[in-house]
C-alpha positions in Angstrom: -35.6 19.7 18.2 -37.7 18.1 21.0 -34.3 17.2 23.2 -33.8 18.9 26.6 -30.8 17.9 27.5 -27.1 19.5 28.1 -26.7 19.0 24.7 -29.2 20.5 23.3 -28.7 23.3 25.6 -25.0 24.0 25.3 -26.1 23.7 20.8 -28.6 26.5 21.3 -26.0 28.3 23.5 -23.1 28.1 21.6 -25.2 29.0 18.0 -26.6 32.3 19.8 -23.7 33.2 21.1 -21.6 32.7 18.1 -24.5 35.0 16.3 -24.2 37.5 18.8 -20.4 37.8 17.9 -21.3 38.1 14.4 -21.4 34.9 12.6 -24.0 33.7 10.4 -25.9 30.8 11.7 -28.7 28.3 9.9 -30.6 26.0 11.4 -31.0 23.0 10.0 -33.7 20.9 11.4 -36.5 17.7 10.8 -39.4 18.9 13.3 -40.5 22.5 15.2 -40.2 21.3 17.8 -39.4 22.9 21.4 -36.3 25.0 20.5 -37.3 26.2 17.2 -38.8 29.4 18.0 -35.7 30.1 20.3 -33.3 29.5 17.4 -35.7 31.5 15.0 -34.5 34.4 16.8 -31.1 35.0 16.1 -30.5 32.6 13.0 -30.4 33.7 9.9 -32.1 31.2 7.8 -33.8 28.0 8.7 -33.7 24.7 6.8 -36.4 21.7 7.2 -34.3 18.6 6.3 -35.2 14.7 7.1 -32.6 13.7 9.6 -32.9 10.3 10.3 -30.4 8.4 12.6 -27.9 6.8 10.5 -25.3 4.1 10.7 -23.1 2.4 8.2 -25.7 -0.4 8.2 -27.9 1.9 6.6 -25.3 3.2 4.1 -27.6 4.3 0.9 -30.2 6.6 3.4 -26.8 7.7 5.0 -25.3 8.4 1.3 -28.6 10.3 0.5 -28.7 12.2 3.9 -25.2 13.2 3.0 -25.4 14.4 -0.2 -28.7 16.2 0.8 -27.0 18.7 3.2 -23.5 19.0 0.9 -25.5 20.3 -1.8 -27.6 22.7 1.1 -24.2 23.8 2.8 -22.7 24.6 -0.8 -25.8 26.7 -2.1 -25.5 28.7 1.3 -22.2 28.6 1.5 -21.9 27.2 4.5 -18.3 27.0 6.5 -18.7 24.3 9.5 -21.5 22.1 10.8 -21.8 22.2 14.8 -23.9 19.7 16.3 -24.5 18.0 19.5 -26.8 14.7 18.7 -25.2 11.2 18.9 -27.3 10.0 16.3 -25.5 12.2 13.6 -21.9 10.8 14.3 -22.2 8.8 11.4 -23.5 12.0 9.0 -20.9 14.2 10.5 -18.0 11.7 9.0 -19.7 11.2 6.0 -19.8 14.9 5.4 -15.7 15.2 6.5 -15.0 12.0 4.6 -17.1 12.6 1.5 -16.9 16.7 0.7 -14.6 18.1 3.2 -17.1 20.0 5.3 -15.4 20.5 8.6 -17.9 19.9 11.5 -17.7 20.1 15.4 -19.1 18.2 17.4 -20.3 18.5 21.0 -20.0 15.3 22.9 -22.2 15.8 25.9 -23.3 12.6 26.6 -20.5 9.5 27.6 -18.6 7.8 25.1 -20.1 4.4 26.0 -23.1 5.5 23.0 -20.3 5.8 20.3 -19.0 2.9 20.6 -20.8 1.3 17.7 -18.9 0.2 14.2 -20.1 3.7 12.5 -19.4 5.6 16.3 -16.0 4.6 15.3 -16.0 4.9 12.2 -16.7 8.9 12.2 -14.9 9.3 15.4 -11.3 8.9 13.2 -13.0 11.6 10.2 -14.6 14.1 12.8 -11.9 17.1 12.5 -13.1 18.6 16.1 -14.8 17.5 19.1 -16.0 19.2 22.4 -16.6 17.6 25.6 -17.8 19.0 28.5 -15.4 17.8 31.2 -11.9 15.7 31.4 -14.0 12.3 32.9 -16.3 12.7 29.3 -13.4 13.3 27.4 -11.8 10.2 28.8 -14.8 8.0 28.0 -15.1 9.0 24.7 -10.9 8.0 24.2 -11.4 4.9 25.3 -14.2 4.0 22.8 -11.3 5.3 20.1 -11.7 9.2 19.1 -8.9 10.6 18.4 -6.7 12.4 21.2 -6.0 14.8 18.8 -9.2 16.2 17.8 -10.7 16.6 21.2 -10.8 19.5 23.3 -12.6 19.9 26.7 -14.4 23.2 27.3 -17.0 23.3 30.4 -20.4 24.3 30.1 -21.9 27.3 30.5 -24.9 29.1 30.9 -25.9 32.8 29.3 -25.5 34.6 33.1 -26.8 37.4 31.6 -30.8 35.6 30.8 -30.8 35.2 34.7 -30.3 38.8 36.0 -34.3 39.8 35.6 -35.6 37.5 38.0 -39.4 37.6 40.3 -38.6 37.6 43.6 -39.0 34.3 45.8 -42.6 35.2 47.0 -43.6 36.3 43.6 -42.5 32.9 42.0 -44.4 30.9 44.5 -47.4 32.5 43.8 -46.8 32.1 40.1 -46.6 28.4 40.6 -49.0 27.9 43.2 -47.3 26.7 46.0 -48.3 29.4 49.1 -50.8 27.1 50.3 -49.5 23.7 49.7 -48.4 23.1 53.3 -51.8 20.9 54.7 -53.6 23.9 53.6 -51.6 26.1 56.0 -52.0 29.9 54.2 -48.9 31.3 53.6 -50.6 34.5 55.8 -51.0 32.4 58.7 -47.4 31.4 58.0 -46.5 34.4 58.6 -48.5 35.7 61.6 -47.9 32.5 63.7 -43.9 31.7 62.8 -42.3 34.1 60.1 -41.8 33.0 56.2 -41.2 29.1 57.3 -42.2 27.5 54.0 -39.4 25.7 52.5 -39.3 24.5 49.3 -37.5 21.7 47.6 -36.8 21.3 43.7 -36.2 18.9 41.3 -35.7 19.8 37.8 -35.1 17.3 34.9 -36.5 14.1 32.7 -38.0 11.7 34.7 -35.8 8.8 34.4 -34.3 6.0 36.7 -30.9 7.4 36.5 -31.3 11.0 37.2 -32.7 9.3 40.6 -36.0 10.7 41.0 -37.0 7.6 43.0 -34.3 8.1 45.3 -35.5 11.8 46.5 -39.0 10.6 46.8 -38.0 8.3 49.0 -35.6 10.5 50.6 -38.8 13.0 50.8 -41.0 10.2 52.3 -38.5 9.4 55.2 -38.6 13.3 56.7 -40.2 16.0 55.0 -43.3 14.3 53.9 -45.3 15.4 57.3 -43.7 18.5 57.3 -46.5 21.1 56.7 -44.1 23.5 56.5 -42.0 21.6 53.5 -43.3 21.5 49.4 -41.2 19.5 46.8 -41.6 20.7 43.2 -41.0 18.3 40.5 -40.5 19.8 36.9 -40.2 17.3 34.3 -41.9 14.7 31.8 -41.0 11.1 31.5 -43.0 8.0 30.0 -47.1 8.2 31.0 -46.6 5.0 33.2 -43.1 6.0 34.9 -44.9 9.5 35.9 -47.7 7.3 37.2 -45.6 5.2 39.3 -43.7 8.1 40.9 -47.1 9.9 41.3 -48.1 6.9 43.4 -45.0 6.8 45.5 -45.0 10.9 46.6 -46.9 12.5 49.2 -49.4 15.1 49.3 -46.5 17.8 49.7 -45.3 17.1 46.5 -46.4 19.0 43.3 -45.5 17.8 39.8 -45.5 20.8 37.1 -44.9 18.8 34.3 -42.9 20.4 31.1 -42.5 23.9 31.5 -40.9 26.3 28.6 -39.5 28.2 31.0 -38.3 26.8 34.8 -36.7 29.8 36.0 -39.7 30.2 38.4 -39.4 26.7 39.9 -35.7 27.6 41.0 -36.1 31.2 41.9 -39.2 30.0 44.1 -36.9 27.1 45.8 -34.4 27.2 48.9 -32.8 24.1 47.5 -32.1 22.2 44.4 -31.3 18.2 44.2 -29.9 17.0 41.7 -29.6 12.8 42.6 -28.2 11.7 39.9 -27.5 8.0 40.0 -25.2 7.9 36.4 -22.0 9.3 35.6 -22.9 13.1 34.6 -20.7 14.1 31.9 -21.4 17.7 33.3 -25.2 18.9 34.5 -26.3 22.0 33.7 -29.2 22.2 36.4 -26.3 23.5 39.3 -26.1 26.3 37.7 -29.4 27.3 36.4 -30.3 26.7 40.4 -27.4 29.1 41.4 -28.0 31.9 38.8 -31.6 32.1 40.6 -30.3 32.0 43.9 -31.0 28.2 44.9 -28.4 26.1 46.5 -27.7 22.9 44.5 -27.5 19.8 46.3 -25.9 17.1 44.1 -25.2 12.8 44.2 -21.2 12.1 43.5 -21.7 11.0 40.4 -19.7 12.3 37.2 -18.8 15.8 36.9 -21.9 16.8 39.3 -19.6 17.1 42.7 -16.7 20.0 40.5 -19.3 22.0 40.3 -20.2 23.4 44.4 -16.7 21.6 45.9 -15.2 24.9 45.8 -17.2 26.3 47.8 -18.8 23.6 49.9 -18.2 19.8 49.8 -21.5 19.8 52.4 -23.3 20.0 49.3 -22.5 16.4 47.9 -24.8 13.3 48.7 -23.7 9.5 48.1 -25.8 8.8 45.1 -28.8 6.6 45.4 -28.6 7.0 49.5 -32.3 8.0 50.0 -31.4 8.5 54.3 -28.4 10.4 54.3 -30.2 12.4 51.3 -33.1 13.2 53.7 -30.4 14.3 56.2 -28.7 16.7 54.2 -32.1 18.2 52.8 -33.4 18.6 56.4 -29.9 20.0 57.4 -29.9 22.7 54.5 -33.5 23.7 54.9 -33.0 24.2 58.7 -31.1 27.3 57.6 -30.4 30.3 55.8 -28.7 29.4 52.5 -28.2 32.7 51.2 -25.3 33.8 51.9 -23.9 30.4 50.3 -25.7 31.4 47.5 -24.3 34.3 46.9 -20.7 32.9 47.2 -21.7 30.1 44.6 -22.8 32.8 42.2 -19.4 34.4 42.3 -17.5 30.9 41.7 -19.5 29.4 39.2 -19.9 32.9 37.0 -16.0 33.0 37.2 -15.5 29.4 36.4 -18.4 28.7 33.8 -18.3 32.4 32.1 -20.0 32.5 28.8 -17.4 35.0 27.1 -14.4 32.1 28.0 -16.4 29.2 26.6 -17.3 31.3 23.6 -13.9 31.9 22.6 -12.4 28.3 22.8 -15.3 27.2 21.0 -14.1 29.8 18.0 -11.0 29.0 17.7 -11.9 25.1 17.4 -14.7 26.1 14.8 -11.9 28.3 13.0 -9.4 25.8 13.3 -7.5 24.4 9.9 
């Protein structure tokens, strides 16, 4: 319950949609922790259950684990088990294997982590699998699940969450950011150029491979004497990674931690990176930026480029090239995005519509 990632996000999705469209929905989980209140919303019950990571090395805590949630699922009357976490593969067969409880699986992350003896092992008992694109579908074939039991549905997020929004000025005051340009006032700003403040953002763990480094140092090559220029940076990582980063970013650059909500830190942004230096199976921060009217920039890696092609290839970076990153920053926030904005927000609602991913994910829940 403490995961951020696509994953988690496309679980909660899929569970509130699906409960929006009239199915009955528990949660079963180990800890409260970050999405728990969100799911308490819509579900109809909630079930604290220990849900340790299992593995066929581990087969009489597997066995127990199993048995735990038949007998669960059978008192509630439960139909099909979705689920999202990689640690569970082994479960989820056990659960198909054992007592014929169909469950569904959403395989957001590549298939290189199921490629263990009891990854394998489920992957040929699982009756249905979702991935998010054809390049994660591929992986997760080539580890051994079954063609047959795989579908690929994109990603999606709820449009609708994003159509109440602060406006541009009245997120940057939210999040304090008017005045970070070398103590330049955002009045003065205004008196002596026009609105010039541009801001940057980065949303997402702090990790090596989502690149973090690389658009710091990107950040330190141009913008970082730009008092005109502020890069947010939403996210947590481990204490002594934050620190190092801390160390390596100028003074323009404010670091907001974990927040419940990061709406803000988009809607107060003129661009988005997203410099992801591993295969993305999909990436759902190019479209949280669009819905709040930021323009995504994103590395070529994994399914990150399909998403703004469409409409402008200008919008893809080599990943983990820190200069020709600060060029294309500098080159965006030299001018007015919005009308590229606006044509991104008609593209990706058509292509990554809620009601469309909804349905396919019905009929592979329904499926006999």
């Amino acid at each position: 319950m403490d995961l951020l990632g696509g994953s988690e996000r496309m679980a909660f999705e899929v569970s509130k949609g699906l409960a929006a469209r009239g199915w009955e929905v528990h949660l079963v989980y180990e800890k409260q922790g970050v999405w728990f209140q969100r799911y308490r919303k819509f579900c109809d019950r909630t079930h604290a259950m220990e849900l340790p990571i299992l593995a066929l090395r581990r087969p009489w805590q597997a066995l127990r684990t199993a048995f735990r949630l038949q007998r669960l699922i059978q008192k509630e009357g439960g139909g099909v088990v979705l689920t999202s976490y990689s640690g569970h593969l082994t479960l989820a067969g056990m659960l198909e294997r054992l007592f014929g409880i169909r469950t569904c699986f959403h395989l957001g992350l590549r298939g290189e982590v199921g490629g263990s003896q009891s990854g394998r092992w489920a992957a040929k008992r699982i009756s249905a699998a979702i991935t998010p694109s054809d390049n994660t579908r591929e992986s997760w074939l080539k580890v051994g699940w079954p063609g047959r039991t795989i579908r690929t549905v994109p990603n999606w997020i709820d449009w609708e969450d994003y159509l109440k929004l602060p406006t541009k000025e009245e997120a940057r005051k939210v999040l304090r950011i008017s005045d970070m340009g070398y103590g330049i006032s955002e009045e003065k700003r205004k008196a002596e150029s026009g609105n010039r403040l541009k801001v940057v953002a980065y949303v997402g763990r702090l990790v090596e491979e989502k690149g973090i480094e690389v658009l710091l140092e990107a950040w330190n090559r141009g913008l970082a004497q730009n008092g005109d220029a502020v890069l947010l940076v939403a996210g947590t990582g481990k204490p002594e990674y934050e620190a190092k980063l801390k160390a390596k970013a100028a003074r323009n650059v404010k670091f907001l931690g974990g927040l419940p909500d990061t709406k803000p830190v988009y809607r107060a942004s003129d661009l988005t990176v997203v410099p992801s230096l591993w295969e993305e199976p999909f990436g759902l921060v190019p479209l949280e930026a669009v819905a709040c009217g930021s323009v995504p920039l994103v590395s070529d890696r994994g399914f990150l480029p399909e998403i703004v092609k469409e409409t402008e290839t200008g919008l893809i970076h080599p990943a983990g090239n820190a200069e020709r990153l600060n060029e294309e920053m500098q080159r965006w926030l030299g001018g007015d995005g919005s009308a590229l904005g606006r044509r991104l927000l008609e593209v990706c609602r058509a292509r990554y519509s809620t009601e469309a991913g909804l349905t396919k994910y019905e009929a592979m829940l329904q499926a006999r």
